[in-house]
C-alpha positions as CSV (number, residue, x, y, z in Angstrom):
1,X,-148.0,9.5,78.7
2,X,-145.5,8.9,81.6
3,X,-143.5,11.6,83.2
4,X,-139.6,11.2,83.2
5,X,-139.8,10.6,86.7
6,X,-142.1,8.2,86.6
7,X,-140.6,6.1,83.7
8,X,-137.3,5.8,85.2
9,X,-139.0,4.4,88.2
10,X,-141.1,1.7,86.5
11,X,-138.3,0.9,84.1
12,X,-135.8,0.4,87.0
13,X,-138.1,-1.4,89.1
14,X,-139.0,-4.0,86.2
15,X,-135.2,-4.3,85.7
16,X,-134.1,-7.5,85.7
17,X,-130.3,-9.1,86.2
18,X,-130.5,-11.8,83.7
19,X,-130.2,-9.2,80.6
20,X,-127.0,-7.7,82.0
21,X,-124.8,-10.6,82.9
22,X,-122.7,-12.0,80.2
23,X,-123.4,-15.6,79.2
24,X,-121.3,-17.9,81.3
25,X,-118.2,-19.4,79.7
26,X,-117.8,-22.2,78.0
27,X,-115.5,-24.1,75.4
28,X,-118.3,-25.2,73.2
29,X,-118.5,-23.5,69.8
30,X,-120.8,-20.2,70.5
31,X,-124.1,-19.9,69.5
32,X,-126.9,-17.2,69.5
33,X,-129.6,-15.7,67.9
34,X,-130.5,-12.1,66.5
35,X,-134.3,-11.3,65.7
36,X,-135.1,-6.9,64.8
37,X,-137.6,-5.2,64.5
38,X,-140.5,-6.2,67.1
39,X,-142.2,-2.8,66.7
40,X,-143.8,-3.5,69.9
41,X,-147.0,-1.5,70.4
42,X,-147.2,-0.6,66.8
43,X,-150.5,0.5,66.2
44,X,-153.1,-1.7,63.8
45,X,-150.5,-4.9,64.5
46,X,-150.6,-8.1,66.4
47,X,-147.4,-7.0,68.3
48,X,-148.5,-8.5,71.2
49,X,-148.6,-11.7,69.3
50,X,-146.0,-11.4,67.6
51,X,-144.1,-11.3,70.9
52,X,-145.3,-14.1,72.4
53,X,-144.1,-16.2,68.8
54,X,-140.4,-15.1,69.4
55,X,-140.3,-15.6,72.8
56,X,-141.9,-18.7,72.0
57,X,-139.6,-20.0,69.2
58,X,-136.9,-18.8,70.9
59,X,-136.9,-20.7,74.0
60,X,-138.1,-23.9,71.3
61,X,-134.5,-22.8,70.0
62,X,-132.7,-23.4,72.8
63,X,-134.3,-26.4,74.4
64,X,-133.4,-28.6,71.3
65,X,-129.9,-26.6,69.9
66,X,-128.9,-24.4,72.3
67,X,-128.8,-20.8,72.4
68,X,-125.6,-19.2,75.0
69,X,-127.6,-15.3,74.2
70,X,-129.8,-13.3,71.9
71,X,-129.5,-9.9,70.7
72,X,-132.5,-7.9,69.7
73,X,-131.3,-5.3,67.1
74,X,-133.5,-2.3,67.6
75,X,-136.5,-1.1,67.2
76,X,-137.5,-2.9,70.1
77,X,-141.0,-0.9,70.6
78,X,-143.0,1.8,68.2
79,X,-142.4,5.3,68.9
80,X,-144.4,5.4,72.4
81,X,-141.9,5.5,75.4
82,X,-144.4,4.1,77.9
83,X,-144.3,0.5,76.0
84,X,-140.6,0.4,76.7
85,X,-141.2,-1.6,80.3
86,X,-143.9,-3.7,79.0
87,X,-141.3,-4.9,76.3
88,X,-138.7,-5.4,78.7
89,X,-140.6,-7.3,80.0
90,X,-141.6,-9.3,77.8
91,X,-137.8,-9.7,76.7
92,X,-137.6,-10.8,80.2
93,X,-139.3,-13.8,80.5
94,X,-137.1,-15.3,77.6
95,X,-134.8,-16.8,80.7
96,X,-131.9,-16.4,78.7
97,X,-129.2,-13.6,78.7
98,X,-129.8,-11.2,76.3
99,X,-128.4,-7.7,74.8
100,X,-130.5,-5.1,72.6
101,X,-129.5,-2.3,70.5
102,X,-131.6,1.6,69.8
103,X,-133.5,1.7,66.8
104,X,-134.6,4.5,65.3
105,X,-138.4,3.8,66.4
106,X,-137.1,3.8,69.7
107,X,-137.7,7.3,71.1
108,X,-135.2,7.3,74.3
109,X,-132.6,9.8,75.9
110,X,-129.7,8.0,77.2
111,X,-130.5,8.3,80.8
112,X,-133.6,6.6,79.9
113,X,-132.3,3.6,78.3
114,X,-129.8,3.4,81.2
115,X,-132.3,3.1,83.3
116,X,-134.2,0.6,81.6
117,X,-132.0,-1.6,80.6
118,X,-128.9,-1.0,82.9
119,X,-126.1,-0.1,80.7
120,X,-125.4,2.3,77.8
121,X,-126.7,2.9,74.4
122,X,-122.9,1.6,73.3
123,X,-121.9,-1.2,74.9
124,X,-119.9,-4.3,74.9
125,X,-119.7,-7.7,76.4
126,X,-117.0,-10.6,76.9
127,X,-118.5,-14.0,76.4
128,X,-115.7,-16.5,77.0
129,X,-113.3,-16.1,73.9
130,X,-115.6,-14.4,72.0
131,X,-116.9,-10.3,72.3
132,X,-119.5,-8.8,71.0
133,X,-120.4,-5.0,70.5
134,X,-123.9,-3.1,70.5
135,X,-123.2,0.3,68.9
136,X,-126.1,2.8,68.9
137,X,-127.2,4.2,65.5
138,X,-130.0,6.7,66.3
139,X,-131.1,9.0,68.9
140,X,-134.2,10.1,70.4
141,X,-135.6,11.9,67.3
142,X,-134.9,8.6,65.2
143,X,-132.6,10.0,63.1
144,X,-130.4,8.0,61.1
145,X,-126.6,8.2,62.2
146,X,-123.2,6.5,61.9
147,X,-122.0,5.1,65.0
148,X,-119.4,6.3,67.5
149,X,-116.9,5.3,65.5
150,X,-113.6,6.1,67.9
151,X,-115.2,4.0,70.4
152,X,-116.0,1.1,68.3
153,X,-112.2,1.1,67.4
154,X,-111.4,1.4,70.9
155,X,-113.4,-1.6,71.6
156,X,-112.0,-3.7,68.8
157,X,-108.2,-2.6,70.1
158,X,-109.2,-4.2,73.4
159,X,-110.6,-7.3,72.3
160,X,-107.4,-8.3,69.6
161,X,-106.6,-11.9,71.6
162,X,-110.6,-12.4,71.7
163,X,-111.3,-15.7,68.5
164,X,-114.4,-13.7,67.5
165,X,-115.9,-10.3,67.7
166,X,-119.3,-9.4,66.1
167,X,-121.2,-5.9,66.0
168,X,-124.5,-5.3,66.4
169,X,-125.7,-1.5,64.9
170,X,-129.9,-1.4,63.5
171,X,-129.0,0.8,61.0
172,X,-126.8,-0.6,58.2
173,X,-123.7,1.6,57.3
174,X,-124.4,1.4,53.6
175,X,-126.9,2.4,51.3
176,X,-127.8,-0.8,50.4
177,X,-131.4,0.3,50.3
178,X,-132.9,3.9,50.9
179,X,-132.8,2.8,54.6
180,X,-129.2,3.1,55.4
181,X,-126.3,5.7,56.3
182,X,-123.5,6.2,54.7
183,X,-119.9,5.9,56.9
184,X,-116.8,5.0,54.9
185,X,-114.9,5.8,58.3
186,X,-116.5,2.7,60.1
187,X,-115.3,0.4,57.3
188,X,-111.6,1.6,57.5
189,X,-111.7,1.1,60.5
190,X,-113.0,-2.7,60.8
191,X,-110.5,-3.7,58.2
192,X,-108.0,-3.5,61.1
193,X,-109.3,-6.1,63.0
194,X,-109.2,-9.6,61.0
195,X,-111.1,-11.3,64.8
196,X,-114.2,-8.8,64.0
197,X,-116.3,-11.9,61.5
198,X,-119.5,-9.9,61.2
199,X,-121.7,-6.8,61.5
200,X,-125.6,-7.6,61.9
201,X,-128.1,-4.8,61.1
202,X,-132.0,-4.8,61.6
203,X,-134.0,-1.7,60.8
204,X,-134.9,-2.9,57.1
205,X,-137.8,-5.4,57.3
206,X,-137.2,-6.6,53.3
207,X,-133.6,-8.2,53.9
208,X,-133.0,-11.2,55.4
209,X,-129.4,-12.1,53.8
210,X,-125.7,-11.3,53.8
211,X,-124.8,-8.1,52.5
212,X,-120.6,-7.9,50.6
213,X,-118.4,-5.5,52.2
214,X,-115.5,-5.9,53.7
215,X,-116.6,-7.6,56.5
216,X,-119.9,-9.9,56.2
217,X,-122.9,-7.8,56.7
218,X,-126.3,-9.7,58.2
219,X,-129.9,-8.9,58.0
220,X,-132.3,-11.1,60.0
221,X,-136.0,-9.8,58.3
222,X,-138.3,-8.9,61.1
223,X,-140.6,-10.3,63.8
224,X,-142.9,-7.3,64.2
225,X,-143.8,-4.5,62.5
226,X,-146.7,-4.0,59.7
227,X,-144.0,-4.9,56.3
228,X,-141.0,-7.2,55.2
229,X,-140.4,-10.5,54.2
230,X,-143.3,-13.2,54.4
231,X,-142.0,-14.9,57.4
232,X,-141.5,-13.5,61.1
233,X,-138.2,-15.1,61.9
234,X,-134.5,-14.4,63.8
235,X,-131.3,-15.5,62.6
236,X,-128.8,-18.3,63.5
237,X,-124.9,-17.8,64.1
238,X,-122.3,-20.2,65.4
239,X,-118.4,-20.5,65.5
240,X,-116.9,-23.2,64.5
241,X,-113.8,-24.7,63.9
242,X,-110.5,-23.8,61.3
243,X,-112.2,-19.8,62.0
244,X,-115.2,-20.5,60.2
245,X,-118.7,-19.2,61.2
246,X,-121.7,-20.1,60.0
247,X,-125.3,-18.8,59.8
248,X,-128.7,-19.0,58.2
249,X,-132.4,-17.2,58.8
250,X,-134.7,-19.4,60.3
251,X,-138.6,-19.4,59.8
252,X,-140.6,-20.6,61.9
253,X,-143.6,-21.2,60.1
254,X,-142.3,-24.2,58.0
255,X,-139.5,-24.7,60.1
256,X,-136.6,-24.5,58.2
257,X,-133.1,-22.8,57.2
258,X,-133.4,-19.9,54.8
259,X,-130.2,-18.4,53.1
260,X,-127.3,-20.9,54.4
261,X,-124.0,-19.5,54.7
262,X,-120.3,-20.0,55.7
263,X,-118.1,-16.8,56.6
């Protein structure tokens, strides 16, 4: 096992720029990808595998559709700290910007994902006219929380003249299964902001569909991990037009659109 020390120095010097910088601007519809739940190093699993598949589909993605970032929604390795720069790594070599989220397997103080990854376990980026937010829902026990909530709404006040804002949190809000939280807060609060179109949630392998609440809620199945749905896929959003989004899953394996929707 790695020393503090000696984790925050293998994690900064892995870091690489092209996770931090915000996509560059454009006045094309947006389009990106989410995909949870990679579980990497997960023991008794083909996580290293399963890796190379996303990374793989991924750039597939956006050589024939275009992808402007992803977002990996937690649970980005299994429990064991010292995987976190082999994952980065990995994450890495996508050549695309990207953002990630704290799941609950991911067993990290705050310093230590700051060093890792170069900004906080909340944080939020401006893409163009859009915005999106990565809101931490665990800590380094993996306990199931709510959010920060006063600083989501702080972020949402700030980004009013943005077209579209969409929040990323691994654990859902909602008991929709036993593996949620409960925050009634967070949802009065988000029904302030009309721009906010989405939340997207990993953190339960089994769902890979919209969720009804007041704003659309997203899962996007899994790409790791030992359960869930058959397939090892990522999700699909874009903007478009008349304030319309739209989004499906997408599986890989027979290479089509799973759970087609409009929001």
């Amino acid at each position: 096992m790695l020393r503090r020390r000696e984790f925050l120095q293998l994690s900064v010097g892995v870091l690489a720029f092209g996770c931090q910088k915000p996509a560059a601007k454009s006045t094309k519809n947006l389009r990106f990808a989410v995909a949870s739940d990679g579980h990497y190093g997960q023991p008794k699993t083909d996580f290293r595998l399963y890796h190379d598949n996303i990374i793989k589909n991924l750039k597939k993605e956006h050589a024939e559709r275009r992808l402007d970032f992803v977002v990996f929604n937690g649970d980005l390795f299994h429990d064991d700290i010292t995987f976190l720069p082999e994952v980065k790594k990995v994450f890495d070599s996508l050549g695309l910007p990207y953002y990630v989220t704290r799941g609950n397997h991911d067993h990290v103080t705050p310093e230590q994902w700051r060093a890792a990854w170069g900004y906080d376990l909340n944080h939020a980026v401006e893409i163009g006219k859009n915005a999106i937010i990565l809101a931490d829902t665990s800590n380094e026990k993996g306990e199931y929380l709510c959010p920060d909530i006063p600083w989501i709404d702080k972020q949402l006040a700030g980004f009013t003249k943005k077209e579209n804002v969409f929040l990323f949190m691994h654990i859902p809000s909602k008991m929709w299964t036993e593996h949620g939280t409960t925050c009634p807060e967070l949802e009065k609060t988000l029904t302030k902001y009309p721009n906010l179109k989405a939340m997207f949630h990993g953190h339960d392998h089994l769902i890979d569909v919209g969720k009804n609440t007041s704003k659309p809620a997203f899962f996007d199945g899994h790409f790791g991990g030992s359960w869930g749905v058959e397939y090892r896929g990522y999700r699909i959003v874009e903007t478009r037009a008349e304030d319309k989004c739209y989004t499906y899953q997408f599986n890989p394996d027979t290479q089509s659109k799973v759970n087609e929707q409009v929001f």
